[in-house]
Each structure stands twice: as C-alpha cells, then as structure tokens.
NUDRENTOR-154440 format. One record per residue (C-alpha): residue in three letters; x, z, y. Coordinates in steps of 0.25 Angstrom, whole numbers, padded with zeros to 4 digits, always signed. Layout:
N
alaXZY
...
This chain:
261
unk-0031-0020-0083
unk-0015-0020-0078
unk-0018-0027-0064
unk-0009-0026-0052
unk-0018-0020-0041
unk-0012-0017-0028
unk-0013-0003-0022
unk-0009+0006-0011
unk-0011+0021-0011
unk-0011+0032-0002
unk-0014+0048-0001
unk-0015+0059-0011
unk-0026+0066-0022
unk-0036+0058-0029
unk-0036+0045-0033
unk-0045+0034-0025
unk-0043+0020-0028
unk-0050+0010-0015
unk-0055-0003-0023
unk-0059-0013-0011
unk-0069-0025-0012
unk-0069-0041-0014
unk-0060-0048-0007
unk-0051-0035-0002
unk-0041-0025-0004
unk-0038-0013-0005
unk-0033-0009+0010
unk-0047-0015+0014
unk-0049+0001+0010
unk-0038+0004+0017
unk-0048+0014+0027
unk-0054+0021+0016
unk-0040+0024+0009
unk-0034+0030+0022
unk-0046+0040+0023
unk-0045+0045+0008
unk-0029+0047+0007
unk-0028+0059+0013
unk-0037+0064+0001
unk-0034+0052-0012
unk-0023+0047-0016
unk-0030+0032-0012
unk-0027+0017-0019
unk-0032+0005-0012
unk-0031-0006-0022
unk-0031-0021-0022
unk-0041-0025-0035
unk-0037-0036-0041
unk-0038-0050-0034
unk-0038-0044-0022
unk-0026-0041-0013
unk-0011-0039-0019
unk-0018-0034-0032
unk-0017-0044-0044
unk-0026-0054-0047
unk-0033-0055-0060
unk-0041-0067-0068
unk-0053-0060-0071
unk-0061-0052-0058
unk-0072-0043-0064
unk-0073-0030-0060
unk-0070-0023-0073
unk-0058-0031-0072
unk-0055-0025-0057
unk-0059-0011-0061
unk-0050-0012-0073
unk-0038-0016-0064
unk-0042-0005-0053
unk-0040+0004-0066
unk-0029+0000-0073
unk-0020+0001-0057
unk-0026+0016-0059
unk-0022+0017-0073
unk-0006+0013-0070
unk-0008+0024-0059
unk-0010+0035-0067
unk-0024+0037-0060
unk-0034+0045-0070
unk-0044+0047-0059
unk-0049+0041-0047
unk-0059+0037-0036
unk-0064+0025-0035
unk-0067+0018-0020
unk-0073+0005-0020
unk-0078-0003-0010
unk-0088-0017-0013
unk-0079-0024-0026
unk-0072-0013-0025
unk-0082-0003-0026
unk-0088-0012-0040
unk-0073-0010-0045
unk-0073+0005-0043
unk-0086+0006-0049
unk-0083-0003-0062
unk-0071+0005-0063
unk-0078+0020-0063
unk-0087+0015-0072
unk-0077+0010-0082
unk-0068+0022-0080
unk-0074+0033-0077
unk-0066+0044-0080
unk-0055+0038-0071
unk-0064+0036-0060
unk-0068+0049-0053
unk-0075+0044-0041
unk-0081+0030-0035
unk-0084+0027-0023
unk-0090+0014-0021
unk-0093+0005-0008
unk-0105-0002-0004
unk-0106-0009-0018
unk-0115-0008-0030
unk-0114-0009-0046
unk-0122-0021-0044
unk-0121-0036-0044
unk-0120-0043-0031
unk-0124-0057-0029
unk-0112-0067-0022
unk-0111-0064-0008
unk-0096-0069-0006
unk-0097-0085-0007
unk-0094-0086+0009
unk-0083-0076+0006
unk-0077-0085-0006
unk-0078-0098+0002
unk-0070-0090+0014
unk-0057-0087+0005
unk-0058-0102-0003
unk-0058-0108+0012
unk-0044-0099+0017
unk-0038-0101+0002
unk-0040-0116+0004
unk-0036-0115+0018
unk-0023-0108+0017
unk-0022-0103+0031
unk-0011-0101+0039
unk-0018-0088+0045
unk-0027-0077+0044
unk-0034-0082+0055
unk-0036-0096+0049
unk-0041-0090+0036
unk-0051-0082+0045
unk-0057-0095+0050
unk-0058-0101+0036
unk-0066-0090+0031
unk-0074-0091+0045
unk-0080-0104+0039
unk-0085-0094+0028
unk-0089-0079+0033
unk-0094-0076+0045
unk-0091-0061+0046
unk-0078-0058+0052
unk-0074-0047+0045
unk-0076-0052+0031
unk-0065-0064+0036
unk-0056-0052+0042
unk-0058-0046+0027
unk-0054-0057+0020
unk-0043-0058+0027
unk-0035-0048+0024
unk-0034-0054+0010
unk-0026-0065+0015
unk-0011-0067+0014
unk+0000-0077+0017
unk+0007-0084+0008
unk+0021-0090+0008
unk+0016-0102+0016
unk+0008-0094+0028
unk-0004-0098+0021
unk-0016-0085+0020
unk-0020-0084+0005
unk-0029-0074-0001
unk-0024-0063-0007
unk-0035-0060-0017
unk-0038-0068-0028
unk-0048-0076-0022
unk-0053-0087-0032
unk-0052-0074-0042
unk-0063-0066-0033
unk-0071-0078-0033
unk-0071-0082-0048
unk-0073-0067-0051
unk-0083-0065-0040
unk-0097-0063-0049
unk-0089-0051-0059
unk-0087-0043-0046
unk-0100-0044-0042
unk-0106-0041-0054
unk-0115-0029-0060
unk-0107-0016-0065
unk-0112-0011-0079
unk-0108+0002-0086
unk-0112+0008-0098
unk-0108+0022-0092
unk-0111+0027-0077
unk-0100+0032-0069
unk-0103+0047-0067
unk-0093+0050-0056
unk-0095+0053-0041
unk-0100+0040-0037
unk-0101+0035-0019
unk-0107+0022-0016
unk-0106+0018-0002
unk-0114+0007+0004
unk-0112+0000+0019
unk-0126+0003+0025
unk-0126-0011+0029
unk-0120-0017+0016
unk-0130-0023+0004
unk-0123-0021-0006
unk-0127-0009-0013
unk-0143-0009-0011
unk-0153+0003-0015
unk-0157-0005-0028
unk-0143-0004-0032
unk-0144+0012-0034
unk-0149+0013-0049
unk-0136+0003-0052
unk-0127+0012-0045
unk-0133+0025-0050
unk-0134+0019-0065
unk-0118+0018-0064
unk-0114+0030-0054
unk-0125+0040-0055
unk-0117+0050-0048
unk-0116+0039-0035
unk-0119+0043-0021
unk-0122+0033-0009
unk-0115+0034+0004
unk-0119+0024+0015
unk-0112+0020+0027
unk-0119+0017+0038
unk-0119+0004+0047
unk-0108-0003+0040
unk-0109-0015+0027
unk-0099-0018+0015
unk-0088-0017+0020
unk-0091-0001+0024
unk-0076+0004+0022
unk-0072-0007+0033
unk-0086-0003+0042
unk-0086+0010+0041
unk-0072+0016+0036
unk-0074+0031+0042
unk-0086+0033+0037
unk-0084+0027+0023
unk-0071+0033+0022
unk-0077+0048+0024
unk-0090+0045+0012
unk-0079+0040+0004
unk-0069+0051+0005
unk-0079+0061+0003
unk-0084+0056-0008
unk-0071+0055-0015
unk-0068+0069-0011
unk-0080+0075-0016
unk-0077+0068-0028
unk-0064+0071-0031
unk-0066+0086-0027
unk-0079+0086-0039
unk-0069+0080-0048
C-alpha cells in the first residue's frame, strides 16, 4: 500500500520502527527513541490517520500494517524490529505475522492479540464537542473535552493532536470521524494461519487490564517464542509512567535479539 507516513529518524545499526497507539503520534515515543539511538538506527512513524501521515478511507489493521510496510519497503529496509505500543503494538503484531521474514523482532506494549470491547465513547464525544466547537485556544478546547473525561492527562494527550488553522481555530490533526467509523476493526481479534517464531516481548503496565492471564494461550498460539515483562506500579500508558524502566526491558530486549540474529 503506497501511503504517505510521516517519519523521523535518528541513530545508527539496526532497524526499529516505534509504532504509537490510538489517537497519537509517533513523538508520543519520543523517550523510547532517544534511549535506543545510540544502538538503532530508530524511526518514529505517524500511522495513517494519525498525525501528518496520510489519511486513508479504509482503517483496518491489515490495512495499517500494510502501509507501516510499504514506508519500509521504499526505504530499502529487508529487516527490522518492531515496537509497538497499545494500536500500535496490534499493528506491529498483524505485520510480524503477515511478513515475517521482514520482521526480526517484536516488541509489543500492554496490548493483546485479542478483541477489546469499546471503551472509548467518552473519548469520541470529547473530539466531536472541540471539532464542533472550533476553539480559539488549547485551553478552551481542554474545557470542552472536561465536559467529557475526567482525567487530566488523557485531555493533556489529546491535546497534542490539535492544531490551528488559518483562522486561529484548533482543529484535529488526526482523521477523527475516520478513527471512529473505523473504530470496531482496530479492536478486533487477530487471526493467522502461521505463528510468528521470532523473539517475541509483551510488556503489560501492572496496573493496566489489558492483557489479562487468560489471554496467555492467544498470545502464545501466535508468538510461541514470547516472553512477558511487567512494569510495576504504572497502567497503559507505561512508556509515559514509567519511561527509564520501560526504556531499559525494551533496549535489552532488542539487543539480545539483534545479537542472536
């Protein structure tokens, strides 16, 4: 699929693309990519819809892998790790699993091959009340999405999304009615005829639900090679909670990985 992502790269030596979740961007991986440059050559995408990347009609996530694959494709990449984190981390994992001689390792974060039920309504209404709203700053927009989610640092979030248009209005930069519409095929269950048989690292937020015990046979049907990490005390967003400490499992994991390969 010949789709225009947005990248930015950084450092030498292996390949490692950083694939981010709903709703962000690639810089949201911004801590992880500083940590691993000194040892990968590092590219923070933008998926499509999301951020300066292209938008497409059609949101499902073979349709994302297929994209993240045809940027690496026009790069000359023949092998690469994988990082991805929640959306992201479903991405990586669709892709390793469709291309697996490409992919030499995956790294996915606190997200399962598994279907999720809907837990992003208040979330949907938020960007619908800003978009309708047209506010004149990020402040104003932060008080529209109040209305809708509690939690501070999801608004602070979202709100790196935003950007001004050519009359001072804040306007979404990711394809919101596209996310939406295409909401319930990014959620959805992964299913392979083949496993992927490379090195494989789940990492789950202590805190966080969503990869559960009873996920285990799912993951291990698909990546029978993967380990779990868990980092303490923090939830989803573990790269953001925790960045040291999820920086250092996941830099050692790729270079063990890279070193067996």
């Amino acid at each position: 699929m010949s789709i225009e992502l947005y990248s930015s790269s950084a450092g030498s030596g292996p390949n490692v693309l950083l694939l981010h979740g709903l709703f962000g961007m690639g810089s949201n991986l911004g801590a992880l990519a500083r940590a691993l440059e000194d040892s990968f050559c590092v590219h923070s995408l933008d998926l499509p819809n999301h951020g300066r990347s292209e938008w497409i009609e059609q949101m499902s996530l073979e349709h994302l892998a297929s994209a993240v694959q045809g940027w690496a494709e026009r790069k000359g990449m023949t092998a690469l790790s994988l990082v991805g984190h929640s959306l992201g981390g479903k991405v990586a994992m669709r892709m390793a699993l469709d291309n697996p001689a490409l992919v030499t390792s995956l790294v996915v974060a606190d997200i399962a091959p598994v279907a999720y039920p809907p837990r992003h309504a208040a979330v949907f209404s938020a960007l619908a009340a800003v978009a309708e709203a047209g506010p004149r700053s990020r402040r104003e927009a932060q008080d529209y999405m109040a209305q809708y989610i509690e939690e501070p640092g999801v608004r602070q979030f979202l709100s790196l999304s935003l950007q001004r248009d050519q009359q001072g209005l804040y306007r979404w930069r990711f394809n919101r009615e596209g996310l939406e519409r295409d909401y319930g095929a990014v959620r959805d269950t992964l299913v392979s005829m083949e496993a992927y048989t490379g090195p494989t690292l789940f990492v789950k937020g202590e805190l966080s639900d969503y990869i559960k015990p009873q996920y285990k046979e799912a993951i291990e049907a698909l990546f029978p090679r993967a380990q779990l990490k868990v980092i303490p005390n923090t939830g989803h967003w573990l790269h953001a909670e925790q960045p040291r400490l999820f920086n250092a499992v996941v830099k050692r994991f790729l270079t063990e990985s890279s070193a067996e390969s």
